[in-house]
N, CA, C and O of each residue as an XYZ file, in Angstrom:
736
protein
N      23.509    -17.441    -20.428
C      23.904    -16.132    -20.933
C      23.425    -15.060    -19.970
O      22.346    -15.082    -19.378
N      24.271    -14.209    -19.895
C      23.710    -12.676    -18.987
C      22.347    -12.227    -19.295
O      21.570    -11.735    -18.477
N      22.088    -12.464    -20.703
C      20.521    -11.858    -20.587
C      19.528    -12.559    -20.182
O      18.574    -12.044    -19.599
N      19.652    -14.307    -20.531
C      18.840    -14.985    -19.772
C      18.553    -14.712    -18.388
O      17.464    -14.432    -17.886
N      19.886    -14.854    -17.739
C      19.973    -14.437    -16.321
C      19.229    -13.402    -16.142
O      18.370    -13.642    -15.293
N      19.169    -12.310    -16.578
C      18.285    -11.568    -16.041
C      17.326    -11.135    -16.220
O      16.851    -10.122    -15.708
N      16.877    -11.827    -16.976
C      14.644    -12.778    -17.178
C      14.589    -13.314    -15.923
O      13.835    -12.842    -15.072
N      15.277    -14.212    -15.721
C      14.983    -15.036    -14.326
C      15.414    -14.264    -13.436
O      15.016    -14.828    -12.417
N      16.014    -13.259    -13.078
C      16.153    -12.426    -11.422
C      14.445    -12.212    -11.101
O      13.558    -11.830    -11.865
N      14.373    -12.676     -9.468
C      13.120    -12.483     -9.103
C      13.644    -11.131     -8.213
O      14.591    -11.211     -7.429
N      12.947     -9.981     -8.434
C      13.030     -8.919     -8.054
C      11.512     -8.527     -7.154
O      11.244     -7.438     -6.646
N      10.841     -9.512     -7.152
C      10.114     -9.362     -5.794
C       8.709     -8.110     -6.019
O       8.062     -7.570     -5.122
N       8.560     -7.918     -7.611
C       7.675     -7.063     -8.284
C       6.874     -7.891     -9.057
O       7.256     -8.775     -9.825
N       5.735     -7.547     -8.803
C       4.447     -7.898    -10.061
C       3.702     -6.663     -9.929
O       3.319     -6.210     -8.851
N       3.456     -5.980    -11.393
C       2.604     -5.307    -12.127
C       1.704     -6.141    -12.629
O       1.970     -7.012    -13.457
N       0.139     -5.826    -11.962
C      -0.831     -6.782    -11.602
C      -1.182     -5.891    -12.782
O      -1.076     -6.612    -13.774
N      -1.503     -4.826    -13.105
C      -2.458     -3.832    -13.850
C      -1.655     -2.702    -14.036
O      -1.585     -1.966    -13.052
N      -0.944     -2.318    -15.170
C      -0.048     -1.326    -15.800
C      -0.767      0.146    -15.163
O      -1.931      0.544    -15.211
N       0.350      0.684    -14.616
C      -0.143      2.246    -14.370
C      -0.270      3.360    -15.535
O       0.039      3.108    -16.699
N      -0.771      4.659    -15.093
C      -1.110      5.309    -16.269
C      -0.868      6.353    -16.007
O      -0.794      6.439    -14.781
N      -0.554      7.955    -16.837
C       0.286      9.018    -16.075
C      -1.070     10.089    -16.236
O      -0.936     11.288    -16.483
N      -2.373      9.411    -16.047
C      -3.292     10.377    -15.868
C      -3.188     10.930    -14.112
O      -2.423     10.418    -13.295
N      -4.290     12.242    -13.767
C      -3.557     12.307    -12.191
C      -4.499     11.166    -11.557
O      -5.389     10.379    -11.881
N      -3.884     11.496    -10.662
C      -3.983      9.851     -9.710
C      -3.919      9.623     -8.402
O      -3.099     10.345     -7.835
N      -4.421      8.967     -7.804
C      -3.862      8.810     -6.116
C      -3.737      7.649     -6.000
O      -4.550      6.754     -6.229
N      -2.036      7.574     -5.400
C      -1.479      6.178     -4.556
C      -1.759      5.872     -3.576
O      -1.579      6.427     -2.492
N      -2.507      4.420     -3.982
C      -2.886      3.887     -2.421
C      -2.139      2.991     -2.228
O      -2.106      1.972     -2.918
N      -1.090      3.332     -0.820
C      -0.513      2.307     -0.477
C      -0.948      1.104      0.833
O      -0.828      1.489      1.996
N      -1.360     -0.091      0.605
C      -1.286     -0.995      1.404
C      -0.957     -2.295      1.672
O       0.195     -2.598      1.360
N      -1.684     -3.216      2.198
C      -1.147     -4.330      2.481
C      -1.740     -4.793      3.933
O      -2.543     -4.222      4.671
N      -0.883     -6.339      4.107
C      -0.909     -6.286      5.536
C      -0.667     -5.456      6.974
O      -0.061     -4.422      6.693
N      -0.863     -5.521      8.071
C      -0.157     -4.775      9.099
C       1.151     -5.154      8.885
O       1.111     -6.373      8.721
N       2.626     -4.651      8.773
C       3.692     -4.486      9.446
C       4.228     -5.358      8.051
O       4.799     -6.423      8.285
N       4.124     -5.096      7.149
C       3.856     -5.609      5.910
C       4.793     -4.906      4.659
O       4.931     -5.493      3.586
N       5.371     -3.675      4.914
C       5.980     -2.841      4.633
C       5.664     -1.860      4.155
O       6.536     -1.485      3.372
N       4.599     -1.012      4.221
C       3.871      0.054      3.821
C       4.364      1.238      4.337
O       4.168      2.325      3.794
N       5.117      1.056      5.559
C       5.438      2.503      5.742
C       6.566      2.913      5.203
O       6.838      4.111      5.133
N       7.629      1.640      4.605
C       8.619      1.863      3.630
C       8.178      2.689      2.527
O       8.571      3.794      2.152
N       7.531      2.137      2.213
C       6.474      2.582      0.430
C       6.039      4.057      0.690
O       6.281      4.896     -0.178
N       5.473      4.376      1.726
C       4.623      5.873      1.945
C       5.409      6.511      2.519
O       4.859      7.553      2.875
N       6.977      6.459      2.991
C       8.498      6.894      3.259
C       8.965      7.435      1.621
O       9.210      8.551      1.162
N       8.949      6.082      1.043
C       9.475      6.697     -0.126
C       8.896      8.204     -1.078
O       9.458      9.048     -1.777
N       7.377      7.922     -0.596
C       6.906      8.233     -1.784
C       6.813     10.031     -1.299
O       6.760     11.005     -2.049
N       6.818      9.992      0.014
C       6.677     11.329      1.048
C       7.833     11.713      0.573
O       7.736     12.800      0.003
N       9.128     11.168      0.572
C      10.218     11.775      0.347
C      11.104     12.142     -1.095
O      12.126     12.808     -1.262
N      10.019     11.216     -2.267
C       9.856     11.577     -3.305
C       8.927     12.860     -3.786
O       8.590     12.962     -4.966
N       8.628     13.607     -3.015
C       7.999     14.774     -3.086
C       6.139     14.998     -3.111
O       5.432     15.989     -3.294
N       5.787     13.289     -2.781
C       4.365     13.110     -3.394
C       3.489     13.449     -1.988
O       3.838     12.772     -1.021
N       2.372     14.434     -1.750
C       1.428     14.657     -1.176
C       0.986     13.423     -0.412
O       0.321     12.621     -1.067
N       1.278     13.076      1.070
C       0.591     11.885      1.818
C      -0.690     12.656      3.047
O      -1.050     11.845      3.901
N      -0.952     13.229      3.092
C      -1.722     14.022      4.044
C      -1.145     15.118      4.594
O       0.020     15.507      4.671
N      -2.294     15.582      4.999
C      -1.838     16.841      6.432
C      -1.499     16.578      7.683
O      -0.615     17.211      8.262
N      -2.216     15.551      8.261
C      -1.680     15.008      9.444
C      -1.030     13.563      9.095
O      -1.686     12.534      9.259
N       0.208     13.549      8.639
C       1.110     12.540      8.427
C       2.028     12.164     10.038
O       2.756     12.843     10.762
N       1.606     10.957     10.078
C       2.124     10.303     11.122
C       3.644      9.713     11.265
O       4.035      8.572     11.018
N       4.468     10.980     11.795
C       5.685     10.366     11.224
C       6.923      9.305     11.790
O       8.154      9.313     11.765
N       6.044      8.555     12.218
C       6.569      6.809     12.687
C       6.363      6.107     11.641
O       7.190      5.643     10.856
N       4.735      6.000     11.639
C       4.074      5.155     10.339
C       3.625      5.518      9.298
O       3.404      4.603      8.505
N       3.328      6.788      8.877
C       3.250      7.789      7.930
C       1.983      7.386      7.291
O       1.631      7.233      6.121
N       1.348      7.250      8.577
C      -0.679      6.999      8.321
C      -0.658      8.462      7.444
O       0.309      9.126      7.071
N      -1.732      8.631      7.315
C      -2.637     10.218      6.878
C      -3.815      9.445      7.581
O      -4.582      8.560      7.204
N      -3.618     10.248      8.939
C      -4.522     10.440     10.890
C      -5.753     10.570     10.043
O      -6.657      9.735     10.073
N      -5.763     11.841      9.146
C      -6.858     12.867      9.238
C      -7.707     11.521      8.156
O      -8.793     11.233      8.658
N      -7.428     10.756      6.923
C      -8.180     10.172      6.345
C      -8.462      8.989      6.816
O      -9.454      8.473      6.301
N      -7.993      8.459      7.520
C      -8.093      7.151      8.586
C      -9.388      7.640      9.407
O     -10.398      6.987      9.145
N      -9.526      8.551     10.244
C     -10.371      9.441     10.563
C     -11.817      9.188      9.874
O     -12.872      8.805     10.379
N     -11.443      9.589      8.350
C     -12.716      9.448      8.139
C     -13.470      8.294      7.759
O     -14.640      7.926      7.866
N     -12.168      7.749      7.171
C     -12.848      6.255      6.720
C     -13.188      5.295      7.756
O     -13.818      4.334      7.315
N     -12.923      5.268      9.179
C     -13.586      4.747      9.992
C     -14.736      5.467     10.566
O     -15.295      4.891     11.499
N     -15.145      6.470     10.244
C     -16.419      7.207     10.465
C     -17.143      6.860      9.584
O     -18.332      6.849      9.906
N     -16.939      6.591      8.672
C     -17.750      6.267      7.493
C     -18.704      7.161      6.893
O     -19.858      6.972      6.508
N     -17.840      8.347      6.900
C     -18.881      9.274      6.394
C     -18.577     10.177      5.254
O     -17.836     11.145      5.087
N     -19.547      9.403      4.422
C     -19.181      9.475      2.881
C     -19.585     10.745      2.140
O     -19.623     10.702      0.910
N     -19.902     11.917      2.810
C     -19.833     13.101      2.278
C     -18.692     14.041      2.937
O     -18.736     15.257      2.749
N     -17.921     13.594      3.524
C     -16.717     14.163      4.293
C     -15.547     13.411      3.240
O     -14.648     14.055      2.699
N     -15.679     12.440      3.129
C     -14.781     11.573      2.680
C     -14.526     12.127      0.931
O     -13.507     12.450      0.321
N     -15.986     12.043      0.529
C     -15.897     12.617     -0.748
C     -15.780     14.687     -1.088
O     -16.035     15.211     -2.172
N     -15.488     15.182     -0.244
C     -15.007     16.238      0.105
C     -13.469     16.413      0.145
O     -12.857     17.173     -0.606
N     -13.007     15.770      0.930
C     -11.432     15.734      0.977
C     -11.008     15.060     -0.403
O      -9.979     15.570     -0.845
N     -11.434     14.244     -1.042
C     -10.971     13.887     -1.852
C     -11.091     15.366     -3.094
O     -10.180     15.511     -3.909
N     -11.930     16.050     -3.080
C     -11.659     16.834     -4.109
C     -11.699     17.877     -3.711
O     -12.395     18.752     -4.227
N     -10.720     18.109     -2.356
C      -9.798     19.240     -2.117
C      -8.468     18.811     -2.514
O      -7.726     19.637     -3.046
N      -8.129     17.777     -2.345
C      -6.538     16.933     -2.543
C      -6.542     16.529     -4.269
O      -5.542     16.474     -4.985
N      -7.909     16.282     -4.662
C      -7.684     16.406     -6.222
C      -7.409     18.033     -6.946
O      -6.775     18.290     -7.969
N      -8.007     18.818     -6.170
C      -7.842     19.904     -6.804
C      -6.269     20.765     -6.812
O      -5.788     21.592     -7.586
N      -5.698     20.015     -5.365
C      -4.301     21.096     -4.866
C      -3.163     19.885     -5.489
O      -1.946     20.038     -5.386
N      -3.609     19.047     -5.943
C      -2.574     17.572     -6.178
C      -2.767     17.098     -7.716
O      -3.973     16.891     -7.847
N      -2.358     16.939     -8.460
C      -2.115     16.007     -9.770
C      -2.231     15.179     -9.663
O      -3.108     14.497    -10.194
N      -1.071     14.689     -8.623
C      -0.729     12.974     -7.690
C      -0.740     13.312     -6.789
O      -0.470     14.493     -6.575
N      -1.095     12.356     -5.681
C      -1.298     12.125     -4.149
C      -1.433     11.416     -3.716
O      -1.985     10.614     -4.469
N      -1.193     10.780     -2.208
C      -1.127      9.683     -2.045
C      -1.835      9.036     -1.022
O      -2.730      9.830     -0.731
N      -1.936      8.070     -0.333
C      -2.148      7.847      1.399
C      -1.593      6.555      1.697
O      -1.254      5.770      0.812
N      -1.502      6.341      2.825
C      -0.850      5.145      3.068
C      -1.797      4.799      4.261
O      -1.678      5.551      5.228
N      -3.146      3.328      4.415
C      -3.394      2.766      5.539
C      -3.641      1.183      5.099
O      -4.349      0.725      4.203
N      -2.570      0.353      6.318
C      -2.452     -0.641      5.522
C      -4.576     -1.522      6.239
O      -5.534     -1.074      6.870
N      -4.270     -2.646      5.679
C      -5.908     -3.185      5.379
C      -6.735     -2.277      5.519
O      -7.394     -1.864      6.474
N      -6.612     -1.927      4.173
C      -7.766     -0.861      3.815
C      -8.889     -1.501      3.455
O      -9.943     -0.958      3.124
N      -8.636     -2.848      3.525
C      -9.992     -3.500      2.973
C     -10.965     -3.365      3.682
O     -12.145     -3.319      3.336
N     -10.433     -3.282      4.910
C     -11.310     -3.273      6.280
C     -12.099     -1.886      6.287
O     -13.280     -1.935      6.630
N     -11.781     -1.175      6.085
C     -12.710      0.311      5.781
C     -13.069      0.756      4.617
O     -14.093      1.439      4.607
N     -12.587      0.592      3.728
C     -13.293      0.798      2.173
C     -13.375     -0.166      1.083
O     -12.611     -0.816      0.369
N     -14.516      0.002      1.241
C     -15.213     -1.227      0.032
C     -14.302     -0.669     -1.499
O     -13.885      0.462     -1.748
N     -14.235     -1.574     -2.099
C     -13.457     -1.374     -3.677
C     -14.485     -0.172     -4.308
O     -13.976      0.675     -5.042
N     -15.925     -0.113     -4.011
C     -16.994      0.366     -4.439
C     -16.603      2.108     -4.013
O     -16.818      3.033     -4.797
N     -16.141      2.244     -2.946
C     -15.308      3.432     -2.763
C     -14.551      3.978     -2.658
O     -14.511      5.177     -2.383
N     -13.225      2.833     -2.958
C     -11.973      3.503     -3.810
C     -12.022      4.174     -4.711
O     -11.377      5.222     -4.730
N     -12.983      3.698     -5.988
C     -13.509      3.765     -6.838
C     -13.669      5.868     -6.863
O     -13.311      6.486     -7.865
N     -14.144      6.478     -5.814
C     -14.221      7.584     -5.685
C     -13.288      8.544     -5.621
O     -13.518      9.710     -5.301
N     -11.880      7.946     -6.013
C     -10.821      8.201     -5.512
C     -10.586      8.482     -6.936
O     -11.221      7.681     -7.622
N      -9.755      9.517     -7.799
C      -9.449      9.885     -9.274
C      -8.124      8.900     -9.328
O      -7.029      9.116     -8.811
N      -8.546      7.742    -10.114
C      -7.819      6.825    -11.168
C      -6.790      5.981    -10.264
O      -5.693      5.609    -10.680
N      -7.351      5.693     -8.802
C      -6.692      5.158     -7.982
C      -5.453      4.105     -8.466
O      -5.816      3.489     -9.469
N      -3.979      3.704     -7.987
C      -3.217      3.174     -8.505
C      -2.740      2.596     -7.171
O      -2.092      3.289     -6.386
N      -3.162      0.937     -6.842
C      -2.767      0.634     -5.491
C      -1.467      0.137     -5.842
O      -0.937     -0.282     -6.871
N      -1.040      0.368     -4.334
C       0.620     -0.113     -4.123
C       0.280     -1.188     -2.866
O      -0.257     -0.901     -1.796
N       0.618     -2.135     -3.187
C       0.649     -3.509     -2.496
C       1.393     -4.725     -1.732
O       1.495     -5.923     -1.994
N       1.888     -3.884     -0.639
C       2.695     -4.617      0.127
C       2.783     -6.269      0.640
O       1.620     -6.672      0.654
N       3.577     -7.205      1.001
C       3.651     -8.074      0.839
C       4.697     -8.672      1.931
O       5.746     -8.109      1.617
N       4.896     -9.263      2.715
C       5.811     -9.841      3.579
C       5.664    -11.195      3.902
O       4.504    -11.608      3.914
N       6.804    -12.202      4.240
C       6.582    -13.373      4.910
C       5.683    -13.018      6.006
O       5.603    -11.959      6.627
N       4.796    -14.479      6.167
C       4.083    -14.244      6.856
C       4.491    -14.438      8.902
O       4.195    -13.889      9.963
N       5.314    -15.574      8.388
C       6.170    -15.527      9.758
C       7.160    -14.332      9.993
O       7.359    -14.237     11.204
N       7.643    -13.673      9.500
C       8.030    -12.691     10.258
C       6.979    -11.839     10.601
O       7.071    -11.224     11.663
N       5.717    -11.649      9.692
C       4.865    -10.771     10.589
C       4.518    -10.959     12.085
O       4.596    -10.141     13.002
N       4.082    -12.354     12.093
C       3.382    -13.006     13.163
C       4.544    -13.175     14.361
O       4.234    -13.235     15.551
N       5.872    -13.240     13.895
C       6.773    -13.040     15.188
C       6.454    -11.301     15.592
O       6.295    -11.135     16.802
N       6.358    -10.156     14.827
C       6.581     -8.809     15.260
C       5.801     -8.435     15.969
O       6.150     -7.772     16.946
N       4.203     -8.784     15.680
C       3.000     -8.985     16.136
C       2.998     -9.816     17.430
O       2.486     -9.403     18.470
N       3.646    -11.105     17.297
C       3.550    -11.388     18.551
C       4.241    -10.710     19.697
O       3.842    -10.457     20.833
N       5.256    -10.508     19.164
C       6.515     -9.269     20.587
C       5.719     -8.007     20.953
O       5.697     -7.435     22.043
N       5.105     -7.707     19.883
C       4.596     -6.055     20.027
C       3.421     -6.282     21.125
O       3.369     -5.578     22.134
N       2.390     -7.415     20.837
C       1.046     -7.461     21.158
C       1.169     -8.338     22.086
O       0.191     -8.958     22.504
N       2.085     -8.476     22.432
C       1.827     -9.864     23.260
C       0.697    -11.005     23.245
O      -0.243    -11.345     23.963
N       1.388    -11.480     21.849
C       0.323    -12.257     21.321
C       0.918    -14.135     20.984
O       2.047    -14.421     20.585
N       0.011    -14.958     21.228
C       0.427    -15.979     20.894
C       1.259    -16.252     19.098
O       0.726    -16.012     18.015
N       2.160    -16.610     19.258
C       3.023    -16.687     17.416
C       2.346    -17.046     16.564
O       2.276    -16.552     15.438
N       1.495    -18.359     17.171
C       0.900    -19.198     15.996
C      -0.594    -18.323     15.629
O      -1.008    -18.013     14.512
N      -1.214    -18.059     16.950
C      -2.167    -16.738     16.623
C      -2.138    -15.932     15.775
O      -2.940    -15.722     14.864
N      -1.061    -15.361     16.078
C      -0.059    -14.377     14.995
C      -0.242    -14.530     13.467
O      -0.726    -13.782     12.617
N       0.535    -16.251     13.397
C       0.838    -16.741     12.292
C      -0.656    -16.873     11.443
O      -0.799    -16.462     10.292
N      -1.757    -17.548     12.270
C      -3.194    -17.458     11.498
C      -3.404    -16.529     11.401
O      -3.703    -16.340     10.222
N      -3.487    -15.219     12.225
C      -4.075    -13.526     11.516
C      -3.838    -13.505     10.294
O      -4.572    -13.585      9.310
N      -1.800    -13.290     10.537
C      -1.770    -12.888      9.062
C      -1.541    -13.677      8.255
O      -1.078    -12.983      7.349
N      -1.534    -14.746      7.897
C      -2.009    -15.514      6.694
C      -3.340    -15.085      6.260
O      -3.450    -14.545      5.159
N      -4.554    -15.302      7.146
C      -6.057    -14.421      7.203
C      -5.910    -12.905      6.672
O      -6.883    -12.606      5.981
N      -5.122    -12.036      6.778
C      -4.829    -10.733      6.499
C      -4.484    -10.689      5.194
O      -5.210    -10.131      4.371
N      -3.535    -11.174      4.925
C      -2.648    -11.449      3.216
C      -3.828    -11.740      2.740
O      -4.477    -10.846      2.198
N      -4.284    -12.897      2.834
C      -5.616    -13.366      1.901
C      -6.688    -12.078      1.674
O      -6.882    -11.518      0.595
N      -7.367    -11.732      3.024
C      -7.732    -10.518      2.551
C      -7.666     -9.503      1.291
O      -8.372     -9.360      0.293
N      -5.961     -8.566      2.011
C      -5.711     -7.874      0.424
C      -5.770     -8.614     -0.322
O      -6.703     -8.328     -1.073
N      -5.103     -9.837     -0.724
C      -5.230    -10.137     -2.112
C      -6.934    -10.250     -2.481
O      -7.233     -9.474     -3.388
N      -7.870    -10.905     -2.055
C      -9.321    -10.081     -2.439
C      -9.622     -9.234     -2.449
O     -10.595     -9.079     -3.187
N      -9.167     -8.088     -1.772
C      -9.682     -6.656     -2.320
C      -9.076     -6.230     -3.223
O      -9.621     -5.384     -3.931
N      -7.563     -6.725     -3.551
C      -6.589     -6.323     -4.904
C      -7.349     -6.571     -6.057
O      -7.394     -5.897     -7.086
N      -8.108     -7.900     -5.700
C      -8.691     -8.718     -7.077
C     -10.139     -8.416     -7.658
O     -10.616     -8.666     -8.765
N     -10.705     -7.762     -6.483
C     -11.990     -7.330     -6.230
C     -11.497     -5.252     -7.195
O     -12.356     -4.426     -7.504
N     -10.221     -5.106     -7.351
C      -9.934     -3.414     -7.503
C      -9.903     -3.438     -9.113
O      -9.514     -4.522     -9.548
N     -10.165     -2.666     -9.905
C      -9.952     -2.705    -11.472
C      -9.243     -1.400    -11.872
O      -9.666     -0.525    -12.627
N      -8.085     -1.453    -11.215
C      -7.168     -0.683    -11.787
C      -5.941     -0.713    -11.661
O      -5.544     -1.873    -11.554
N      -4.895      0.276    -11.611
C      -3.025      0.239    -11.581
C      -3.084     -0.307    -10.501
O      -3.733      0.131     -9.550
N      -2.259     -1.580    -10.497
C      -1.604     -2.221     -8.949
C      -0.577     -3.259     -9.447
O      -0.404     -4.158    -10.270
N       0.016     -2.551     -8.400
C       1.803     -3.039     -8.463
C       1.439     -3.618     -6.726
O       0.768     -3.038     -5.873
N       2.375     -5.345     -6.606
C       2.579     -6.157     -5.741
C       3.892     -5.950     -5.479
O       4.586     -5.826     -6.488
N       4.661     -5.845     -4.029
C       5.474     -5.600     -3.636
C       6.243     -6.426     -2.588
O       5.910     -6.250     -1.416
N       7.259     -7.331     -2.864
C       7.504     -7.992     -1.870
C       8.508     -7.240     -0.759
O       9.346     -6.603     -1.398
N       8.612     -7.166     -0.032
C       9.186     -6.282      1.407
C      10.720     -6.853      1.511
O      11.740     -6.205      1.750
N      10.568     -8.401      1.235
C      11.891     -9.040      1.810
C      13.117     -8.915      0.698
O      14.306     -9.000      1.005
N      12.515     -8.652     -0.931
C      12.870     -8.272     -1.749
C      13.796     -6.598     -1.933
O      14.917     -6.254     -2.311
N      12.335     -5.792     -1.324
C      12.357     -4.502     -1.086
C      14.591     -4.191     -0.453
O      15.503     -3.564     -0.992
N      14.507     -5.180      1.079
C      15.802     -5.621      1.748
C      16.941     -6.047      0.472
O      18.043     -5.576      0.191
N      16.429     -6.744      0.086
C      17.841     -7.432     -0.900
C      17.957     -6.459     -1.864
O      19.053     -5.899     -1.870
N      17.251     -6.132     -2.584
C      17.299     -5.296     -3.951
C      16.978     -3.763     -3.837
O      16.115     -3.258     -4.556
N      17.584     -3.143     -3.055
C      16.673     -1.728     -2.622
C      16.824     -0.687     -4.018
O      16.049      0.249     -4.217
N      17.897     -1.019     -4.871
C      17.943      0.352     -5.965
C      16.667     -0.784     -6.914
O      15.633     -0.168     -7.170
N      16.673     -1.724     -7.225
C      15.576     -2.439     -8.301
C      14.382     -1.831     -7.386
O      13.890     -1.008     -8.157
N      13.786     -1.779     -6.426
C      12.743     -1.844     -5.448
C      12.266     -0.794     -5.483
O      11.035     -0.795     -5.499
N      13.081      0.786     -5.517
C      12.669      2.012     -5.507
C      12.761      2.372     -6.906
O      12.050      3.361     -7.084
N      13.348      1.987     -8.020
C      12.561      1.747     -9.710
C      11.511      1.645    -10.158
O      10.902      2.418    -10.898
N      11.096      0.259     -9.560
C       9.866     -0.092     -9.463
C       9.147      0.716     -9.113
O       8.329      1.315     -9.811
N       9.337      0.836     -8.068
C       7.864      1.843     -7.416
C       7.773      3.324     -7.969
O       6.708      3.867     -8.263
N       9.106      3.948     -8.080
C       9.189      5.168     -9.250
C       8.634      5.286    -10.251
O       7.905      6.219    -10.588
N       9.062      3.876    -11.139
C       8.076      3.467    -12.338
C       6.604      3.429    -12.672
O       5.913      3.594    -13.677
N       6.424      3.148    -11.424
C       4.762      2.629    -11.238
C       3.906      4.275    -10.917
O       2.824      4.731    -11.287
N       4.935      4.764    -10.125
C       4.114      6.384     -9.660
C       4.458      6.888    -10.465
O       4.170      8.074    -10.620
């Protein structure tokens, strides 16, 4: 039957942890090359606050990348409640964020709601390899090593997070930008 059928469409979404319409900041990440700058495209062009210095290839926010590799947690907790104060919602986009902020300081972030990118892992490790001139299979162990990552810091996070598959994102683009509408 049609409705069965569409229980079973895999639409390439898991809502890990239901979002909530208190204000909030979207964190979008994932692996490198993983599809995050799709996600922080959308969400820039959905009208949502991604930084001041938005990088517009990859649509980093320079200026918070900046700090979170400085690690300096009275700068860090400063910007955050200038952007809480001028923002409701807001967002950033840097993918393995695991690598610079502990879950312990997301946490500092008002009612954080991660967005969680997701890609085959062989196509990463081919893009990676062309870009970096890097061995494939090299490639191929990073990011398998990388994926695993986020998913421990996803699991390690206790709040809104929506999983996002990228290749899905391709096939299903009006279900894909629902989703993520839904979720923000």
């Amino acid at each position: 039957s049609p409705l069965m059928s569409a229980g079973l469409l895999n639409n390439g979404v898991i809502v890990v942890r239901p979002p909530n319409t208190a204000p909030r900041t979207l964190v979008v990440t994932g692996p490198q090359r993983s599809g995050t700058s799709l996600v922080a495209a959308m969400l820039q062009r959905a009208g949502i606050f991604i930084g001041n210095e938005v990088n517009d290839i990859v649509y980093e926010d320079e200026e918070l990348d900046r700090i979170l590799c400085s690690g300096d947690a009275i700068v860090l907790r400063r910007l955050i409640d200038e952007r809480d104060v001028a923002y409701r919602v807001w967002g950033f986009k840097i993918p393995m964020l695991c690598r610079d902020l502990p879950p312990e300081r997301l946490a500092w972030f008002t009612n954080p709601h991660l967005i969680v990118t997701f890609r085959d892992p062989v196509a990463m490790a081919v893009r990676t390899a062309v870009s970096e001139y890097q061995d494939p299979i090299r490639s191929l162990r990073q990011s398998a090593a990388d994926q695993n990552a986020v998913f421990d810091y996803m699991d390690r996070v206790d709040g809104p997070t929506i999983l996002l598959s990228y290749e899905k994102a391709l096939m299903m683009p009006d279900q894909f930008v629902d989703a993520v509408a839904d979720f923000c």
